[in-house]
N, C-alpha and C positions, 0 to 999 in steps of 0.2 A: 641345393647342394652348395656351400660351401668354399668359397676358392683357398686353394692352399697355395700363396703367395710364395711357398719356399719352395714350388714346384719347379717343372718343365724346366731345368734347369738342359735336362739336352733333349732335341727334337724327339718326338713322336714315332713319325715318319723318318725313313733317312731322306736328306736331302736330297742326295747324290742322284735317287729314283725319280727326279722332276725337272724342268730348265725352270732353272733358279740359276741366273747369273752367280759365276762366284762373287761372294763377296757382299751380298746382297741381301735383305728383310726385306721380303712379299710376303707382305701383310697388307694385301687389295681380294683377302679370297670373297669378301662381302660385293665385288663386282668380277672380278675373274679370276682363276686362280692359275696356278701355272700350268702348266701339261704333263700327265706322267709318260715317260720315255715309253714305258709299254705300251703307249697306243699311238706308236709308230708303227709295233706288229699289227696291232688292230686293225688298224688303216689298212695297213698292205693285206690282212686275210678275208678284211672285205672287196678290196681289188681283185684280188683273186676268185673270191666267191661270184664277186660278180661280169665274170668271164666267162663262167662257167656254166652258163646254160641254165635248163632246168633242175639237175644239183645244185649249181651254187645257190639258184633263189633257194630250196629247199633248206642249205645251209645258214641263208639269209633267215629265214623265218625262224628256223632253232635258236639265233642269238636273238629275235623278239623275245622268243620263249622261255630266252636265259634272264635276262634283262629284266622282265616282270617277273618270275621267280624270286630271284636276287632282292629286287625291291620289296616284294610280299613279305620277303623274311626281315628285312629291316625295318621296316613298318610294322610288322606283327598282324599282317593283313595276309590272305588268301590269296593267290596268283589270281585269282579268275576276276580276284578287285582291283588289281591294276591293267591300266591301258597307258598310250601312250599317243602324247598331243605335241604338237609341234613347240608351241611355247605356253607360259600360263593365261596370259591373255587371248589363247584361241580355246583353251580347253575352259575357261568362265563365259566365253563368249558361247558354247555350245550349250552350254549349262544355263545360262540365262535363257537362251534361245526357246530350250525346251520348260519352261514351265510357263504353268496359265495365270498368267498374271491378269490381275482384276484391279478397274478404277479405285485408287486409298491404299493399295496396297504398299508398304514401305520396304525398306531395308537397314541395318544398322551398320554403321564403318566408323570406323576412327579417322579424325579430320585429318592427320595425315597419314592414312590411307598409300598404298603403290596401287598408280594407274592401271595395274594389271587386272586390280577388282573390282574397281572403280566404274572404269570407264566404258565398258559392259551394261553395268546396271543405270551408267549415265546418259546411253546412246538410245537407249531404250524407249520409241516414241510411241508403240500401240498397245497397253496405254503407257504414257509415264508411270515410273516408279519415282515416289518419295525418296529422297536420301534423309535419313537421319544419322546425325555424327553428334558420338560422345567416344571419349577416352576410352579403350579398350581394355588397359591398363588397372581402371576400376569399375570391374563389375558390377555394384551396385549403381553406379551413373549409366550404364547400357541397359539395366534392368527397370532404370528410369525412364529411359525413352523408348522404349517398346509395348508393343500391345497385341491385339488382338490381332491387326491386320501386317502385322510382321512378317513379312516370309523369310527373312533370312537375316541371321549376323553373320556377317562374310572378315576375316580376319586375317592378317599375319602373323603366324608366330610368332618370329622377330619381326621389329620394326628394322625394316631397312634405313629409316631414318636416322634413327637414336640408339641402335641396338637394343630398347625393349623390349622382355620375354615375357609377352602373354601368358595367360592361366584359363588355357584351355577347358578344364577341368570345369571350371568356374562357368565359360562363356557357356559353355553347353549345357548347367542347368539352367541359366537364361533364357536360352533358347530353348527348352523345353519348356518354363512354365509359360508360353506362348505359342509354344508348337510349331515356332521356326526353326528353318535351315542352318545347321553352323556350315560354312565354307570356309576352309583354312588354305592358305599358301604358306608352306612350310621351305617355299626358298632361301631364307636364310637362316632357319635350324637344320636342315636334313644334311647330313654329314658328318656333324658336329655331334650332334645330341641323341640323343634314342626319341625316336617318331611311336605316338600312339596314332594311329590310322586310326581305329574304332571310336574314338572321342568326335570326328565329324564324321558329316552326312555324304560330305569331296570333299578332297583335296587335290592340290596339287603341288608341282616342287619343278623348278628350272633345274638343270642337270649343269650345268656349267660351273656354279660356285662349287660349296662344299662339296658337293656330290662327283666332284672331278675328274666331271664329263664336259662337252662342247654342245655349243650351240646348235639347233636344229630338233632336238627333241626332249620334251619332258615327262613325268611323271605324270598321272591323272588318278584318282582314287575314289570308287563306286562304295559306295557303303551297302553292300546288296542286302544286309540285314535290317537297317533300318529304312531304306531306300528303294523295295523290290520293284514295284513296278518302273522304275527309273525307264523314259526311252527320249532320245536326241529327236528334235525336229528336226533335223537335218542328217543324211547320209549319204555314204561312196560304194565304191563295189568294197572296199575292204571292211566296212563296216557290216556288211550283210551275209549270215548266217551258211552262206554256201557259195563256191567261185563259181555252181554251174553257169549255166547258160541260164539266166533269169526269165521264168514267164511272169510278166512285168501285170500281164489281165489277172491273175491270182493273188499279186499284192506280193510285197515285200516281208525277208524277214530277218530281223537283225542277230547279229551274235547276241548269244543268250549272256557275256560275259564283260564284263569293262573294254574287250576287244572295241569294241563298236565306237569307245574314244575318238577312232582313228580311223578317216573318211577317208583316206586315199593312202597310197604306198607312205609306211614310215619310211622317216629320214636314216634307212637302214647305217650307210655311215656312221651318224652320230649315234647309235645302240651300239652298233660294238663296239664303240668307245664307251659307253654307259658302262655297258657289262661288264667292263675290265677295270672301268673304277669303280662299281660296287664289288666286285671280284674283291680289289684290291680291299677296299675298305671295310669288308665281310674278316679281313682278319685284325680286327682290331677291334673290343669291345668298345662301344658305342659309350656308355659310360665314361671309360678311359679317357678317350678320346674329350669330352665335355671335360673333363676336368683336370685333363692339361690346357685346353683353349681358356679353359675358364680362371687357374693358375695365370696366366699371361695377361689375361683380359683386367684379372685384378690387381696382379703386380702394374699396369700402366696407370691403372685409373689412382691409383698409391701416388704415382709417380708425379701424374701429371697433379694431384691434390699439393705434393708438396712442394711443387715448380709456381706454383701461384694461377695453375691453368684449368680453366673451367672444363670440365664436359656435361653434356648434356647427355649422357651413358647413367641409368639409375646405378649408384654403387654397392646397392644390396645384391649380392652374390644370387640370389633367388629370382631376380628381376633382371640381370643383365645374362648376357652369354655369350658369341664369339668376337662382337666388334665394340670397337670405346669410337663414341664420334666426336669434335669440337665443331663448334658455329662460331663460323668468320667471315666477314666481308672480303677476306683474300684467302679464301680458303681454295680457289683454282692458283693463284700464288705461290703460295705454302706448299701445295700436292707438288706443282712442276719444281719448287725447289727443294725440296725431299729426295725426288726421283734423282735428280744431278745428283746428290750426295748418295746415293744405292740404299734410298726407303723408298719399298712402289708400294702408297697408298693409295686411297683413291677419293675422288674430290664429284662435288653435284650437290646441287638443292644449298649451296652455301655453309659445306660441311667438310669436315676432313673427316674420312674414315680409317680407320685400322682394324682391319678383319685376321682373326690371327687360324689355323691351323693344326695341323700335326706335325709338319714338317718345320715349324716355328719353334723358340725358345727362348730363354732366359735374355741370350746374346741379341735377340731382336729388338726386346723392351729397350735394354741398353744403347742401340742402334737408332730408334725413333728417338730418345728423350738426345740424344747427343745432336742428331741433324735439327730434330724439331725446337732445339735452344737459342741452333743458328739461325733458323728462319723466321721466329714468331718473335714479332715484336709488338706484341700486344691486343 
């Protein structure tokens, strides 16, 4: 798609709907994004709900119900294929858990990889798992290094590194003419972009960036069509198939449904906050949305092309999507002198990032290139 640089000239989003200091460019949605004011009521109706006895849980559990609905439609997935994991690093760590891994067996990831996928398949002692690392970016180099004994290429949509936008599309015949797993973390596309769920085997997605919700719960995604027999070596009471009273000499039996995610009470909390920002972000076409961030993404990387300033953001409108990053030796620097000037980007791994939004625009571009003139000296 395309960026139309003459775009987003006014927010998406109204501002006014989120704490956004006046006055201010929060462009950090690629590590947190702001708060929308309506899930103050959130908060306070699950206070409430959960005062409330045996209705309120019952209340509690309608907004799990709302939450995975919500998701299934923006994913283009089934409710019965989302569940919900505390963060993505618990819900890969389930997923790893449960398959039968065999001495030689490998993995595919791109060398910089987010430790969420990582370090699952790295901790993994009975037996080790192989890591293989090529470029994600060029599928024919990950079709290079796989084979026979591949079980899985485990992926990020975006690179939370560089803001590269994988081709999905692509990895997944990879991993088919070898008969492994795609595992996708869609943490930093979901929100932004329109999510095809059916192109991997899981996924998953942190609920805090784009998806503008709070920390404590995320997305998880069973692919039950290509995945049927799919079951967790590990489980809770919430994960199993019935609250009775368990006769434990009969054996266990799990939800028949992506429910089974989710080993112990979700972080009810943080779902009605979920709920209410895919609520919220249900009225906005998904497209749209991609292509104002994408508008702004490309008016910077313009910007910053003709300032004499590198990124390391690919500039094909096809390849990038909602953050431009720079690599700097003061790039924790740069971040905290941004922030004095009212730009909250966000700074790690020796990178300045700018993650932009819906509640972003034209006026932000202008806001970063004027503070980020002040502070980069090379």
């Amino acid at each position: 798609m395309p960026a139309d640089t003459a775009a987003a000239a006014e927010p998406l989003f109204d501002p006014a709907l989120f704490r956004i200091p006046p006055g201010v460019a929060h462009v950090c949605a690629g590590g947190e994004t702001p708060f929308l004011r309506r899930h103050d009521a959130a908060l306070a109706r699950y206070a409430e709900d959960k005062s409330a006895g045996p209705p309120g849980r019952e209340r509690q559990e309608a907004e799990v119900a709302r939450a995975r609905a919500l998701a299934a439609e923006a994913w283009g997935a089934a409710a019965e294929e989302i569940g919900l994991v505390a963060n993505v690093a618990e819900g890969m760590s389930l997923l790893v858990e449960s398959l039968d891994w065999r001495e030689g067996d490998n993995v595919c990831l791109d060398p910089d990889e987010y430790p969420s996928l990582v370090a699952p398949l790295a901790m993994r002692r009975h037996p080790r798992i192989e890591l293989r690392f090529a470029p994600l970016a060029d599928p024919a180099a990950v079709a290079a290094r796989v084979d026979a004994r591949t079980r899985m290429i485990a992926a990020s949509h975006v690179s939370y590194l560089n803001g590269a936008r994988h081709d999905l599309a692509a990895l997944r015949r990879v991993a088919d003419a070898v008969g492994a797993l795609l595992v996708v973390d869609h943490t930093q596309a979901a929100g932004w972009m329109p999510i095809e769920a059916p192109l991997a085997d899981f996924a998953f997605s942190a609920g805090y960036k784009w998806l503008l919700g709070m920390t404590g719960t995320a997305l998880a995604y069973w692919n039950r069509a290509r995945q049927p027999g799919w079951i967790p070596a590990s489980a809770g009471w919430y994960s199993l198939a019935s609250t009775a009273r368990p006769d434990y000499a009969a054996g266990l039996a799990l939800r028949p449904d992506a429910g089974r995610f989710t080993r112990g009470n979700p972080a009810h909390g943080a779902v009605y906050v979920l709920a209410e920002a895919l609520a919220f972000l249900r009225g906005f076409d998904a497209a749209a949305v991609q292509r104002h961030v994408q508008a702004l993404s490309g008016a910077l990387l313009a910007r910053l092309a003709e300032a004499g300033i590198a990124s390391t953001t690919p500039p094909d409108p096809a390849r990038h999507g909602a953050s431009v990053c720079i690599a700097s030796p003061r790039a924790a620097e740069i971040v905290a002198g941004l922030h004095a000037r009212g730009v909250y980007a966000w700074n790690g791994r020796g990178r300045i990032r700018f993650s932009f939004h819906g509640y972003n625009s034209r006026a932000d571009v202008d806001r970063i290139m004027d503070a980020l003139r002040a502070e980069w000296r090379g």
